[in-house]
C-alpha positions in Angstrom: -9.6 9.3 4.0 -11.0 6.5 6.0 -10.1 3.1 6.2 -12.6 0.3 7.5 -11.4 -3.3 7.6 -14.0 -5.9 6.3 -11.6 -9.0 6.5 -8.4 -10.3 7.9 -6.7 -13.5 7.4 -3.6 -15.3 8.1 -1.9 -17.2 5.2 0.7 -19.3 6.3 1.7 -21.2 3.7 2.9 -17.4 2.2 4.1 -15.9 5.8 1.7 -13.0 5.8 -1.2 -11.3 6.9 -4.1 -10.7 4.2 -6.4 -7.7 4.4 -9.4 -6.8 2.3 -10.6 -2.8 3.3 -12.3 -0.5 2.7 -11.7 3.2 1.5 -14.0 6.5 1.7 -12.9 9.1 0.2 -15.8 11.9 0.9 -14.4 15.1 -1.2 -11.2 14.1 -2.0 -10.0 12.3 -5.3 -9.4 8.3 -5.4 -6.3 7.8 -3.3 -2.8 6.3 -4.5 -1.6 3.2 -3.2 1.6 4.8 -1.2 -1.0 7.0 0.3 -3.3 3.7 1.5 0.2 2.5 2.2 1.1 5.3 4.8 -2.5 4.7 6.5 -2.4 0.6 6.9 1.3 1.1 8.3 0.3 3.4 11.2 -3.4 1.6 11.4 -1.8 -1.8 12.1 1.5 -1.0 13.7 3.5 -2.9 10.7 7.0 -1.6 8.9 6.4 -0.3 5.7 8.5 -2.3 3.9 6.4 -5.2 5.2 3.6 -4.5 3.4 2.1 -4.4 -0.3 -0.8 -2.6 -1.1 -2.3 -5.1 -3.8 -4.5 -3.3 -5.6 -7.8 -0.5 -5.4 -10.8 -0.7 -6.4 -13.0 1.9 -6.5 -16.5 1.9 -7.1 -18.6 3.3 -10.0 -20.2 6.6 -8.3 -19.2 6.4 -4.8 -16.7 7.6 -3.2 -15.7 4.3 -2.1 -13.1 1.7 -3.1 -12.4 -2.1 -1.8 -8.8 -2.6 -1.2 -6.4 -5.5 -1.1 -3.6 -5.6 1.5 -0.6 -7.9 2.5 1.5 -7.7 5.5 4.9 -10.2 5.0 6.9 -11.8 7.9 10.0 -10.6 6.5 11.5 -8.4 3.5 12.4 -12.1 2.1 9.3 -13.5 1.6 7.6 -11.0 0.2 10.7 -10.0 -2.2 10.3 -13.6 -3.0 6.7 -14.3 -3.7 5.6 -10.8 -4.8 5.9 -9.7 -8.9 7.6 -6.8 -9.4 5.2 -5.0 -10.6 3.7 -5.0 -7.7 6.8 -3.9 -5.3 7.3 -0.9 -7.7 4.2 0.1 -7.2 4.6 0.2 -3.4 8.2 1.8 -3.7 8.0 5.6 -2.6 10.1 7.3 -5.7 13.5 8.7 -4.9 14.1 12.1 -4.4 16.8 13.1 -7.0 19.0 16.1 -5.4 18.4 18.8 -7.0 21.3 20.1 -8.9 22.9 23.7 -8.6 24.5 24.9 -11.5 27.5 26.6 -10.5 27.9 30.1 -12.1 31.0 31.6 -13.6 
């Protein structure tokens, strides 16, 4: 997976960063979000729980999808202005322990 940035903006009004992308995804199947997550995080040096992956898009026949990106100030702001929705989306599920039954 490949990520090419087409367009980045500061929006200070909200406190954060916007980012349209790009995605190619040659061979494999459309990516998830948390996975587009994990590669803007190390691509632009942020904290993950800085930023939202809004939403992807791919398109019809390619392997290709436009992508919409927001990098927060702080864990306020964005817990303030985003839905929820859209932070459960970009929440990495908890691992349940696993649990051993005891036998008798």
């Amino acid at each position: 997976m490949e990520i090419e940035f087409i367009e980045e903006k500061e929006n200070k009004l909200f406190n954060r960063k916007e980012i349209k992308f790009y995605v190619d995804y040659e061979g494999e199947a459309t990516p998830k979000a948390l996975d587009v997550k994990s590669k803007l995080v190390a691509l632009l040096n942020t904290k993950k729980e800085l930023l939202v992956v809004d939403n992807i898009q791919p398109h019809y026949g390619e392997p290709k999808a436009l992508g919409y990106a927001k990098v927060y100030d702080t864990v306020d702001d964005l817990k303030y202005i985003e839905a929820e929705h859209i932070i459960a989306k970009n929440t990495e599920p908890e691992e349940e322990p696993a649990e051993e039954e005891a036998e008798e």
